[in-house]
BAFI-3210 file (N, C-alpha, C; in Angstrom, 3 decimals, decimal comma, padded with zeros to 6 digits):
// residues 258
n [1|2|3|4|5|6|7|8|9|10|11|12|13|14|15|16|17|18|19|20|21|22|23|24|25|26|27|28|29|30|31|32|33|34|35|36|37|38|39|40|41|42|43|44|45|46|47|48|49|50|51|52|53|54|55|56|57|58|59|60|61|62|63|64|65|66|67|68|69|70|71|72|73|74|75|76|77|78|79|80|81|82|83|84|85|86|87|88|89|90|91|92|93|94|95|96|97|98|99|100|101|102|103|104|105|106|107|108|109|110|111|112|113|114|115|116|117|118|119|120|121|122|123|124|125|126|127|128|129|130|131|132|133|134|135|136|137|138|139|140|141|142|143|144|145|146|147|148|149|150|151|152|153|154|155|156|157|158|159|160|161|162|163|164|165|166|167|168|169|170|171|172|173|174|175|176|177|178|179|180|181|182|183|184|185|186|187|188|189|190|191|192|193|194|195|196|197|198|199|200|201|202|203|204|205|206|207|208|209|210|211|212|213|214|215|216|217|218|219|220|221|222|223|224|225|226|227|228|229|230|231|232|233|234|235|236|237|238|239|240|241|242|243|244|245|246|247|248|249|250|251|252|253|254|255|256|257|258]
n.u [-002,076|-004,350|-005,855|-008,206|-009,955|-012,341|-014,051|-015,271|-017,707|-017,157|-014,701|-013,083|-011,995|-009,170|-007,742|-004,318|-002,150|001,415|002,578|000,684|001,008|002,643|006,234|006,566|008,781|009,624|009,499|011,291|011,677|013,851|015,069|015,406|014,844|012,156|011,715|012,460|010,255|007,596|004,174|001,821|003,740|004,892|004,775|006,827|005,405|005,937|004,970|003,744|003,479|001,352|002,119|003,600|001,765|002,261|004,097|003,347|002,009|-000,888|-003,211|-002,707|-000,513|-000,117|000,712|001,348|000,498|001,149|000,190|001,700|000,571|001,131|003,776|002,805|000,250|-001,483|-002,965|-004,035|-004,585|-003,290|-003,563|-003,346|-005,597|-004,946|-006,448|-004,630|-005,696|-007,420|-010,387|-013,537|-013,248|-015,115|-014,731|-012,670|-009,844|-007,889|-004,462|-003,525|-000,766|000,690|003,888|004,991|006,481|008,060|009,449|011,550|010,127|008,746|005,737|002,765|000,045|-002,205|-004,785|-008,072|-008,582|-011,526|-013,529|-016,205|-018,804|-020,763|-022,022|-024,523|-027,850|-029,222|-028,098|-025,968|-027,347|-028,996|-026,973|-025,421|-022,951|-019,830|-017,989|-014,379|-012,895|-011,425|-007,894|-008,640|-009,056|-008,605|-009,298|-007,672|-009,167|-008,363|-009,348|-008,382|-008,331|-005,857|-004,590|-001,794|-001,244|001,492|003,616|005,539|005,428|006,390|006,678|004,841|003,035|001,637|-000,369|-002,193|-004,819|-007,048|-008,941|-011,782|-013,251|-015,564|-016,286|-016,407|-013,816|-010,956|-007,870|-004,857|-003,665|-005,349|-005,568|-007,486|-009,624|-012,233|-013,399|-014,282|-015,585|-017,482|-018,858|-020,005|-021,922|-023,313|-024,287|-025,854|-027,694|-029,088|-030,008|-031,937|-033,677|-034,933|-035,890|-037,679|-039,301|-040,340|-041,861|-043,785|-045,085|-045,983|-047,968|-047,462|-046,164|-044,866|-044,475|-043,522|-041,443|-038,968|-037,965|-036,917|-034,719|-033,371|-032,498|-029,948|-028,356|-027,841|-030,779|-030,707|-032,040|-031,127|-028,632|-025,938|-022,628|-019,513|-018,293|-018,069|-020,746|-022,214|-021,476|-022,024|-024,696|-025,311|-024,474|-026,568|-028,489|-028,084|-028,257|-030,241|-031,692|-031,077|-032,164|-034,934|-034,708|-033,657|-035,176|-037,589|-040,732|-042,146|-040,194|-038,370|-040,249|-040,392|-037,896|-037,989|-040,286|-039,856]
n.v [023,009|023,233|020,561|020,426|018,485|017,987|016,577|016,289|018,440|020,748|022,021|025,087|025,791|027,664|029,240|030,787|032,893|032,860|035,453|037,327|036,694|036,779|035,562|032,195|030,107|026,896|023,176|021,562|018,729|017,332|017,226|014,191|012,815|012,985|011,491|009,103|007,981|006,551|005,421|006,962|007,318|009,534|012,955|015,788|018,146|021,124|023,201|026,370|028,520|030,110|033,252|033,072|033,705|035,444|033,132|030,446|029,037|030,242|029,012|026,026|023,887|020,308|017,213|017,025|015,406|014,592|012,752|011,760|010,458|010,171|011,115|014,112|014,275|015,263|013,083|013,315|015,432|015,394|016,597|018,136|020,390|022,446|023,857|026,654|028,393|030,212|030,495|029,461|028,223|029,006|029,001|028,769|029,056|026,849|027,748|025,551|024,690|024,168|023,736|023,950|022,077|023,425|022,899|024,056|025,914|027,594|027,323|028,465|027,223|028,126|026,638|027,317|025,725|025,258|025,129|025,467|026,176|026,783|027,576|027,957|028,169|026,208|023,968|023,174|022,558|020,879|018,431|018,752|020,581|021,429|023,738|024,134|023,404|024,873|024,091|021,937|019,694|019,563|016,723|016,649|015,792|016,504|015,181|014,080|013,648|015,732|017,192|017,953|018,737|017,715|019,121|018,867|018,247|019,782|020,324|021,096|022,988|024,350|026,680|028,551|030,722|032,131|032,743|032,396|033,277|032,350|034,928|035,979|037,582|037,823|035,981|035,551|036,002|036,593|036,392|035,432|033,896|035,262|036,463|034,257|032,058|034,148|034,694|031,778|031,903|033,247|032,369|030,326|031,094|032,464|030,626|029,188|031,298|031,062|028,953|028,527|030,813|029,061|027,326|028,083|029,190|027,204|025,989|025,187|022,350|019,880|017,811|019,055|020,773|018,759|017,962|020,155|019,920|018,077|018,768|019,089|021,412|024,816|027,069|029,973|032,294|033,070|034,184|033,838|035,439|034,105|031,927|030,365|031,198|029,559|027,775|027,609|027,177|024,698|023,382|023,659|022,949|020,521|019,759|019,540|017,925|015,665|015,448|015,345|012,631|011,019|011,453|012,157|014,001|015,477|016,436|018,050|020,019|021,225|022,896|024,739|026,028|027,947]
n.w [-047,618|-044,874|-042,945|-041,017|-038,443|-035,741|-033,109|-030,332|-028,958|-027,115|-028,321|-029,343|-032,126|-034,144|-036,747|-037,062|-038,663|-038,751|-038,713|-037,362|-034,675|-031,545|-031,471|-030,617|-027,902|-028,623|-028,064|-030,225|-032,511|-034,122|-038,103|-038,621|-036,096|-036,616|-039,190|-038,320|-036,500|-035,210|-035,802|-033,424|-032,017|-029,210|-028,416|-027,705|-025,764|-025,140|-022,213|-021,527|-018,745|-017,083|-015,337|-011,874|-008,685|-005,734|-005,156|-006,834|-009,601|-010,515|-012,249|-013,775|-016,133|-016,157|-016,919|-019,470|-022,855|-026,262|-029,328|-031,833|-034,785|-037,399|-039,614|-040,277|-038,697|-036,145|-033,604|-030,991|-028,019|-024,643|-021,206|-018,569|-016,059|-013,078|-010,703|-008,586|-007,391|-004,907|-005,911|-007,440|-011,085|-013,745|-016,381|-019,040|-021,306|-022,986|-024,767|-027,587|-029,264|-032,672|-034,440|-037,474|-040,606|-043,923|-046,641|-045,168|-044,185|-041,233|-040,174|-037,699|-035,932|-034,101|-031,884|-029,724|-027,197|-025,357|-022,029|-020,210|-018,202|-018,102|-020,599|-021,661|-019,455|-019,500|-020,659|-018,522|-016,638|-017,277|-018,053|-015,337|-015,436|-013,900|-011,785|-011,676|-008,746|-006,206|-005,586|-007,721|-009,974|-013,744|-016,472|-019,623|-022,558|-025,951|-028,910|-032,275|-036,079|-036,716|-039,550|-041,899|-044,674|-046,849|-044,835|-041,959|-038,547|-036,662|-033,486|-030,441|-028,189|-024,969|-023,281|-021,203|-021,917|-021,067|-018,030|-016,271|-013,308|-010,858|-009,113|-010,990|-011,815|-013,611|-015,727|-017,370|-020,411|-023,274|-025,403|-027,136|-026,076|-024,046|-026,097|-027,601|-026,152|-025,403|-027,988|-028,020|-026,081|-027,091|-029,134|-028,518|-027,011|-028,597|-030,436|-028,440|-027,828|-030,233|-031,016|-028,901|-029,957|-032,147|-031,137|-029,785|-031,976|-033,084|-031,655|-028,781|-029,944|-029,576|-031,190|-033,342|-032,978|-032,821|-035,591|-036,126|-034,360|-035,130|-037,988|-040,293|-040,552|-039,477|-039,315|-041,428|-040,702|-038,298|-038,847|-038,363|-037,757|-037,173|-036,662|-033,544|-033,121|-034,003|-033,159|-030,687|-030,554|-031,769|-029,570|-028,015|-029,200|-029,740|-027,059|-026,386|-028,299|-026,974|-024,678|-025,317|-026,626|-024,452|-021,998|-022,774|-024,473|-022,147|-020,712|-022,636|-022,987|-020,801|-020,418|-022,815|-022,035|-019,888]
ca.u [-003,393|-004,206|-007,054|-008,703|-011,361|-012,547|-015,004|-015,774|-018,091|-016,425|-013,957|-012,988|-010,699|-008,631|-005,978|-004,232|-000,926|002,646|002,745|-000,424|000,966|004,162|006,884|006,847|009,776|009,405|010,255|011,592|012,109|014,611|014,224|015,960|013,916|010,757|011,724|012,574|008,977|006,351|002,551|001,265|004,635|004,360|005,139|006,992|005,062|006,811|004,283|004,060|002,895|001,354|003,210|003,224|001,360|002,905|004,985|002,253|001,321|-002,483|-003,844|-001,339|-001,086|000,255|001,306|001,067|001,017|000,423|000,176|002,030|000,028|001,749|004,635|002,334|-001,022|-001,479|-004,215|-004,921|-003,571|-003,416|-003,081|-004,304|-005,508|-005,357|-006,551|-004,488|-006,168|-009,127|-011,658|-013,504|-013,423|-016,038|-014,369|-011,046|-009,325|-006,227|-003,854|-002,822|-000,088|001,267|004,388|005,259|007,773|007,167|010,539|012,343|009,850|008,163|003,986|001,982|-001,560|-002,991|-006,070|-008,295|-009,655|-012,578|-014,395|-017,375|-019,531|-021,751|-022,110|-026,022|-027,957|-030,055|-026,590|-025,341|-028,606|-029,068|-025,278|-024,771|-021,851|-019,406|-016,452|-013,241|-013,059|-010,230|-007,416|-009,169|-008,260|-009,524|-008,154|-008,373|-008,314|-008,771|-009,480|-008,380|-006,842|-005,378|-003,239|-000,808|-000,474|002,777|003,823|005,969|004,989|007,831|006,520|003,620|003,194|000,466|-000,323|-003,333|-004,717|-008,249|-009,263|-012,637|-013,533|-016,714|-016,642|-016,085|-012,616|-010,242|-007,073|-004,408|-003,406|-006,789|-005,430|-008,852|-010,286|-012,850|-014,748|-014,585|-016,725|-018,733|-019,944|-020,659|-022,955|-024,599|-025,308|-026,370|-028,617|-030,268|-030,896|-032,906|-035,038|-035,682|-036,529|-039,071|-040,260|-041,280|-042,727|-044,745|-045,830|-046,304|-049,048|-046,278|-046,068|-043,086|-043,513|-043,233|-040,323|-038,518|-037,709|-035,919|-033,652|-032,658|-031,713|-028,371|-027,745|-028,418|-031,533|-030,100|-032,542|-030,097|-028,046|-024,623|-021,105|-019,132|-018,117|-018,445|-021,956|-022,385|-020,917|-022,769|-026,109|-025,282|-024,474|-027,786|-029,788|-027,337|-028,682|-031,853|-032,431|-030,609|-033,290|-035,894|-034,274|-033,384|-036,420|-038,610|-041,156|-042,480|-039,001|-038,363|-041,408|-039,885|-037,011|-038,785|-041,186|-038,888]
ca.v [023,367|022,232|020,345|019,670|018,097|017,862|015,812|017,021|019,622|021,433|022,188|026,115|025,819|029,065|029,156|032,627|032,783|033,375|036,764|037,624|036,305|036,689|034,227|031,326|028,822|025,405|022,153|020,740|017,137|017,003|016,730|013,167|012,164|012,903|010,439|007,879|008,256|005,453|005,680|006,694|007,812|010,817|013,709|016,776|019,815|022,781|023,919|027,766|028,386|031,603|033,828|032,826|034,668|034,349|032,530|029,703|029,146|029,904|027,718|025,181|022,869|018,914|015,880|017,235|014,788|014,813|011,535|011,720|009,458|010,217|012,406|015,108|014,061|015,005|012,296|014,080|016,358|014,654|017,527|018,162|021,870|022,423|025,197|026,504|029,365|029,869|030,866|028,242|028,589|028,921|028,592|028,991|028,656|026,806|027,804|024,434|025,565|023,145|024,266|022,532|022,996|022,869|023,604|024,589|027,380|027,655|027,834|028,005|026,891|027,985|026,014|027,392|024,733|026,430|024,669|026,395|025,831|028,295|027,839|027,904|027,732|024,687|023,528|023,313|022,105|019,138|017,629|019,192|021,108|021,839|024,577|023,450|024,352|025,462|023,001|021,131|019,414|018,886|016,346|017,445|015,571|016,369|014,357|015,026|014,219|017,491|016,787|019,011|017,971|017,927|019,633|017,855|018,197|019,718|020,407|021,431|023,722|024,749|027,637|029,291|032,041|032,936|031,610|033,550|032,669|032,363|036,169|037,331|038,472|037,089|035,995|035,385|037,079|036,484|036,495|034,827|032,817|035,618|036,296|033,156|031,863|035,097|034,133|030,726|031,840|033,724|031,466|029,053|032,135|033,166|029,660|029,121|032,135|031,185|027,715|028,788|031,183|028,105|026,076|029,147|029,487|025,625|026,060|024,306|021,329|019,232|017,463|020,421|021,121|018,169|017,929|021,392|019,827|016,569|019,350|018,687|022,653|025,751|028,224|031,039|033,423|033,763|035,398|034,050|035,706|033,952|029,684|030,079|031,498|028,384|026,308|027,689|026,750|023,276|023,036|023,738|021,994|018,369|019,132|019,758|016,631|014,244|015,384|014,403|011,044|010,098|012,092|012,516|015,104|016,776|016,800|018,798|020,935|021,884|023,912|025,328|026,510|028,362]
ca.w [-047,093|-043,199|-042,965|-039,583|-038,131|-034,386|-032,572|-029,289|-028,841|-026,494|-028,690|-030,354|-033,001|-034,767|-037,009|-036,847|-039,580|-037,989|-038,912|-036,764|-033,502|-031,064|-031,396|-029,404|-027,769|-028,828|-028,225|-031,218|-033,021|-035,672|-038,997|-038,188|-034,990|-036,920|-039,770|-037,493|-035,192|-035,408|-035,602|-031,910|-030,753|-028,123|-029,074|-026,723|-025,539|-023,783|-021,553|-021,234|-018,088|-016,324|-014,470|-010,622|-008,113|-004,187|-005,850|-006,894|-010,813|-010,214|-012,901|-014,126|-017,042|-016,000|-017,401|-021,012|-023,784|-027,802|-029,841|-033,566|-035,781|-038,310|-039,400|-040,937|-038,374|-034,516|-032,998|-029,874|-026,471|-023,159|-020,014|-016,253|-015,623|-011,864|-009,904|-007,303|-006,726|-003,947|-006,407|-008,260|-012,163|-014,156|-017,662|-019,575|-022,587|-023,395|-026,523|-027,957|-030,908|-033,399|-035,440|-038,587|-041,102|-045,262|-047,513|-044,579|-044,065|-040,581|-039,273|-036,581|-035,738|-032,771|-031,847|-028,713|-026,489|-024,200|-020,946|-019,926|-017,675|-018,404|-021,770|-021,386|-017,996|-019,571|-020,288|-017,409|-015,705|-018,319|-017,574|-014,114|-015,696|-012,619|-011,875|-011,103|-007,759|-005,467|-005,621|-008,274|-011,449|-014,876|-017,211|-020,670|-024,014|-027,021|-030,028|-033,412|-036,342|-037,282|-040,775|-042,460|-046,189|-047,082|-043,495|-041,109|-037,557|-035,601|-032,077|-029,870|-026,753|-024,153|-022,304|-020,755|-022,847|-020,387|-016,941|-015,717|-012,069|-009,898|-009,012|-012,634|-012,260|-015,083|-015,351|-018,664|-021,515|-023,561|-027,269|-027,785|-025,100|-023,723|-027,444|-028,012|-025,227|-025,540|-029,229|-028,127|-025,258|-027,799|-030,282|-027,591|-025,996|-029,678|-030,527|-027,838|-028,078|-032,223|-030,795|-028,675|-030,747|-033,314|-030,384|-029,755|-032,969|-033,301|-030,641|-028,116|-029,771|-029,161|-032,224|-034,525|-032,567|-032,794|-036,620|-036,331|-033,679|-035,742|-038,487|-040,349|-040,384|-038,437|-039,609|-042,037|-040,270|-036,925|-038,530|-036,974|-038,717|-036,242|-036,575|-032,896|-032,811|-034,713|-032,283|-029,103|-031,105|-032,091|-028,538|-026,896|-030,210|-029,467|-025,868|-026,669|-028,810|-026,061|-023,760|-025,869|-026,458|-023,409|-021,136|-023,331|-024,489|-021,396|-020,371|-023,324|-023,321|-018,926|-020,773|-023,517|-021,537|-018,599]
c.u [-003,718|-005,974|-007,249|-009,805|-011,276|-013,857|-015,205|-016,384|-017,888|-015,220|-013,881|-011,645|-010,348|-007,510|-005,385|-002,569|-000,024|002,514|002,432|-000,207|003,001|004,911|006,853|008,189|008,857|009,712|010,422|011,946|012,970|014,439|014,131|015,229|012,867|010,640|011,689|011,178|007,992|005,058|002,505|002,267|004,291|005,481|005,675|005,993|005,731|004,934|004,422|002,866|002,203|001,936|002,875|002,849|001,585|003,597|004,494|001,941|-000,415|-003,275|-002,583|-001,724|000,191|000,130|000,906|001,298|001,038|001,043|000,769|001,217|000,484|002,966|004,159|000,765|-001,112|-003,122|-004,802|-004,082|-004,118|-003,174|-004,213|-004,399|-005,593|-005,586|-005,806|-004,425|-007,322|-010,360|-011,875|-013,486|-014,329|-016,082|-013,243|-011,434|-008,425|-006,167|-003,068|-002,129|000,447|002,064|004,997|006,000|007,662|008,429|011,111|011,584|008,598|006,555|003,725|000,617|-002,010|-004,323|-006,357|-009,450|-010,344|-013,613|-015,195|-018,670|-020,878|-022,316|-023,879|-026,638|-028,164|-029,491|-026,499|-026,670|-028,573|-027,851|-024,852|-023,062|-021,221|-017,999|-015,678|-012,733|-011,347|-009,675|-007,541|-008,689|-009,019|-008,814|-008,860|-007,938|-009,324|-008,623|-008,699|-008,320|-006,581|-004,388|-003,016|-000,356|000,546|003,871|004,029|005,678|006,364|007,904|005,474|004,326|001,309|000,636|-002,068|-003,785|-006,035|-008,431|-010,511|-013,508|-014,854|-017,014|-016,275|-014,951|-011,949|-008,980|-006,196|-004,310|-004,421|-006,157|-007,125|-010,095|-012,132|-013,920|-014,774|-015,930|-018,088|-019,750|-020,688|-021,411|-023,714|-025,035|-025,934|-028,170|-029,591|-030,352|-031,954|-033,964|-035,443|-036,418|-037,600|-040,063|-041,291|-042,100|-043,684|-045,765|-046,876|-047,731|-048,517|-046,529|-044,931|-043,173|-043,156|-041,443|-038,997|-037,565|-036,311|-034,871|-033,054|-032,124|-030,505|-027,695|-028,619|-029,713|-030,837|-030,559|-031,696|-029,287|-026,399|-023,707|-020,109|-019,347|-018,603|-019,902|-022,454|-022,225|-021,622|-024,347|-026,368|-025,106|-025,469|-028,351|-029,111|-027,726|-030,042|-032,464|-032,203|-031,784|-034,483|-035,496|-034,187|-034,652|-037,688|-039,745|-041,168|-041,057|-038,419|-038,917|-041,028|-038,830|-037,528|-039,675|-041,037|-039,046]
c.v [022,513|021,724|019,657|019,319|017,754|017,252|015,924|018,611|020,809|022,261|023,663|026,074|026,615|028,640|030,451|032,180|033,526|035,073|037,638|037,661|036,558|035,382|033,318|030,307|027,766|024,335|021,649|019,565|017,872|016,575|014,677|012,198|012,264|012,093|009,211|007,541|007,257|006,089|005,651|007,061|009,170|011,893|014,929|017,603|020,128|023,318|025,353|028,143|030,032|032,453|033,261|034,136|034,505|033,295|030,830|029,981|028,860|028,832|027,153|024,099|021,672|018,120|016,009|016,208|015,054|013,776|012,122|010,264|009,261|011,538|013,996|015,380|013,941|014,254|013,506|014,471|015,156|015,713|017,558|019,614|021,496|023,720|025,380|027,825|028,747|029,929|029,217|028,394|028,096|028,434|029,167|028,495|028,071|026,842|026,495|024,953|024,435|023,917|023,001|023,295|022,391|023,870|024,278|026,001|026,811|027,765|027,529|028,003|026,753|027,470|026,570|026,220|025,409|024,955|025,512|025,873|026,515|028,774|028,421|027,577|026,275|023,631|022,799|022,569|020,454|018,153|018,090|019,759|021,463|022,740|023,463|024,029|024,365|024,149|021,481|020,562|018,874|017,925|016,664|016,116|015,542|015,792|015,237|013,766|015,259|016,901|018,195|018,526|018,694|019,064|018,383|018,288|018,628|019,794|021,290|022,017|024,221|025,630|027,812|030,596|032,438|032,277|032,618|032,275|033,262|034,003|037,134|038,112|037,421|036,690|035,331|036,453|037,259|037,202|036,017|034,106|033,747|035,566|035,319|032,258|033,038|034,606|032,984|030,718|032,331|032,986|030,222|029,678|032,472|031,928|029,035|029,835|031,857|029,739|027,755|029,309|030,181|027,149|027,048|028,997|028,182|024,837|025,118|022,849|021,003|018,274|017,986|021,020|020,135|017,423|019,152|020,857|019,142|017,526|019,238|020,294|023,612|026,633|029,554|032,050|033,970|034,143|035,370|034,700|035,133|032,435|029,485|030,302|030,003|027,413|025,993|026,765|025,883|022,933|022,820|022,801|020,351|018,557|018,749|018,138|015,737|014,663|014,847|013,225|010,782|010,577|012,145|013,809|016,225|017,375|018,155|020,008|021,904|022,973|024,920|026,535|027,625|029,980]
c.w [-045,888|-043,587|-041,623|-039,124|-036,318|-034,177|-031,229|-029,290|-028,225|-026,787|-029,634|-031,280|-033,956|-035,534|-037,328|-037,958|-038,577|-037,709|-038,269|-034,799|-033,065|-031,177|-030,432|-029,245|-027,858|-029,026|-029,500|-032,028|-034,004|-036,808|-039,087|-037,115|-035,603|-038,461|-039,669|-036,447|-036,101|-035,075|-034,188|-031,033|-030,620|-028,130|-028,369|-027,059|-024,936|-023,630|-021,233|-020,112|-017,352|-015,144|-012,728|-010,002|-006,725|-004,343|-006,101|-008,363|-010,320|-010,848|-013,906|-014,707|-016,397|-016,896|-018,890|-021,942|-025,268|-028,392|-031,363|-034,150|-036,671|-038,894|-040,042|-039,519|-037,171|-034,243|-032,040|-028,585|-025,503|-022,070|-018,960|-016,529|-014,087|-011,514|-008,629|-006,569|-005,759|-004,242|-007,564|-010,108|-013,201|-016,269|-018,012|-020,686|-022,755|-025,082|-026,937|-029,649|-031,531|-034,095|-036,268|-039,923|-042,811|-046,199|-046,327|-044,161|-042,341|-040,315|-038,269|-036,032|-034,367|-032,458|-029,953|-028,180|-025,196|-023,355|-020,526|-019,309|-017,410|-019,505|-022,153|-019,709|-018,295|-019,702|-019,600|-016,352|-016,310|-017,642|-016,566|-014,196|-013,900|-012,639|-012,033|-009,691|-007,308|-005,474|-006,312|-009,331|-012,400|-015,629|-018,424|-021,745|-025,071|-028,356|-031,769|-034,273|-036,551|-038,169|-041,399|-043,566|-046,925|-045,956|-042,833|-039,638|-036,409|-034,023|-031,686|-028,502|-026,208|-023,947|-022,239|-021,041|-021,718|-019,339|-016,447|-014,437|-011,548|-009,947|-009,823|-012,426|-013,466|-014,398|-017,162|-019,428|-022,747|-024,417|-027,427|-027,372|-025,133|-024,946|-027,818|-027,511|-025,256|-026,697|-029,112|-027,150|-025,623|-028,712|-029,364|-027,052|-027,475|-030,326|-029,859|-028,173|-029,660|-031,975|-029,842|-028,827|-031,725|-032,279|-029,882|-030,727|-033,503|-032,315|-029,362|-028,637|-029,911|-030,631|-033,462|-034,425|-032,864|-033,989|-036,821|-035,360|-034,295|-037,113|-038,908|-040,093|-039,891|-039,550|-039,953|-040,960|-038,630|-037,491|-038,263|-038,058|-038,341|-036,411|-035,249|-032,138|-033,077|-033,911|-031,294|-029,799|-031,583|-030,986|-028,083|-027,932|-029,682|-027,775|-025,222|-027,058|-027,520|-024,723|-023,968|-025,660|-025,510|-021,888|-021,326|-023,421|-023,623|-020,859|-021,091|-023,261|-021,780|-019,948|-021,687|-022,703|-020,235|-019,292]
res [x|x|x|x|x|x|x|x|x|x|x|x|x|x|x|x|x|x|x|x|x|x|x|x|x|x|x|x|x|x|x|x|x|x|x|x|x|x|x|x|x|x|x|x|x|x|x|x|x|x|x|x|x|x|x|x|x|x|x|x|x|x|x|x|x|x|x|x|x|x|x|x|x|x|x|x|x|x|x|x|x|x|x|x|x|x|x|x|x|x|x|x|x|x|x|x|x|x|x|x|x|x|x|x|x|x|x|x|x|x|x|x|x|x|x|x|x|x|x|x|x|x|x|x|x|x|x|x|x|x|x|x|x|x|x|x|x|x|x|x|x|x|x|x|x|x|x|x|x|x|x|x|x|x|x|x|x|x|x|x|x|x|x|x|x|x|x|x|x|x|x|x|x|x|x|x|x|x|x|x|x|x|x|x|x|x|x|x|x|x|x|x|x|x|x|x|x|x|x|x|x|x|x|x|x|x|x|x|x|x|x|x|x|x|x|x|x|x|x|x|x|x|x|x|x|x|x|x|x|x|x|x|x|x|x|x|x|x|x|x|x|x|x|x|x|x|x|x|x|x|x|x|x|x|x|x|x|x]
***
């Protein structure tokens, strides 16, 4: 049974069973090299990259890493996205896959990591979210652990599953990227409107409001079906509160009130 946990919010994470998905090449350890591997040693990816265009990988993954913690337990990715297209990009997905091997029998755990800059306007206003513009580069990492009990860890790969640019064209093979980001701009977009409905109702007060943000869990009444509806709407509420905290009320009461 996989058990994972993530700590960046930014983070969409899927697990789809072999069966479900095309085969992938992958670098491989041995069962031998992965007996012999110390806490913290670094771990191959094969990068799978997108087709070139003018003979130019448009968006391109760099200096890939992945930490073994343990021979069952990936710490965390290390990679560069660059753009080397002319358009700037507004959000993507990468497919980070882990395969791991249990009685000699194969899996694979695709996890989607999504940037978005767009996730919300208020978002994006709050933290001056920014593309990646032309010729630009992101560095990416993500946290984990990710464990596999009683699963040995045989090798990791990248690729670029969505890239959606400035003038809304696309780009990738979008196994998952696009609804992914979609759900989480909606649960970002119908937590808002339920949160200003109660500061409405609350006769705008901010400190009526302010209890529902510190909340350990979301309000049944939205409704979500969707982990990542879930996700978008813990997004805007953790941006919500840090405005309070660190701006304070009226600060608060400026978005609300838009």
């Amino acid at each position: 049974m996989k058990n994972h946990r993530y700590q960046k919010f930014m983070h969409s994470r899927t697990t789809i069973s072999l069966g479900l998905i095309i085969a992938l090449s992958f670098m491989a350890l041995t069962a031998a090299a992965l007996k012999a591997s110390r806490t913290g040693q670094l771990l191959p990816v094969t990068v799978k990259q997108l087709p070139p265009m003018n003979g130019v990988i448009p968006v391109e993954i760099r200096s890939a890493s992945a930490v073994l913690t343990s021979l069952n337990e990936l710490g965390e990715w290390s990679y560069t996205v660059r753009n080397n297209t002319n358009k700037a990009i507004t959000a993507l997905s990468i497919n980070e896959s882990i395969t791991t091997e249990k009685a000699g029998k194969k899996s694979t755990d695709r996890i989607f990591h999504t940037m978005d800059s767009f996730v919300h306007p208020d978002v994006r206003d709050i933290h001056h979210l920014k593309n990646i513009p032309p010729g630009g580069e992101r560095i990416v990492n993500t946290s984990g652990p990710i464990g596999y009990h009683g699963e040995l860890i045989q090798g990791t790969e990248l690729s670029i599953d969505y890239v959606e640019f400035e003038d809304k064209t696309v780009l990738g093979p979008n196994e998952g990227g696009a609804r992914i980001l979609g759900f989480i701009r909606e649960g970002a977009a119908k937590y808002k409107e339920w949160l200003v409905q109660n500061y409405a109702q609350s006769g705008r007060s901010i400190d009526a409001i302010v209890p529902l943000l510190r909340a350990r869990s979301l309000p049944t009444e939205l409704g979500f079906k969707s982990t990542y509806q879930n996700q978008g709407a813990k997004i805007y509420r953790m941006h919500m509160l840090d405005v309070y905290n660190t701006r304070g009320a009226a600060a608060l009461a400026a978005y609300l009130n838009q």
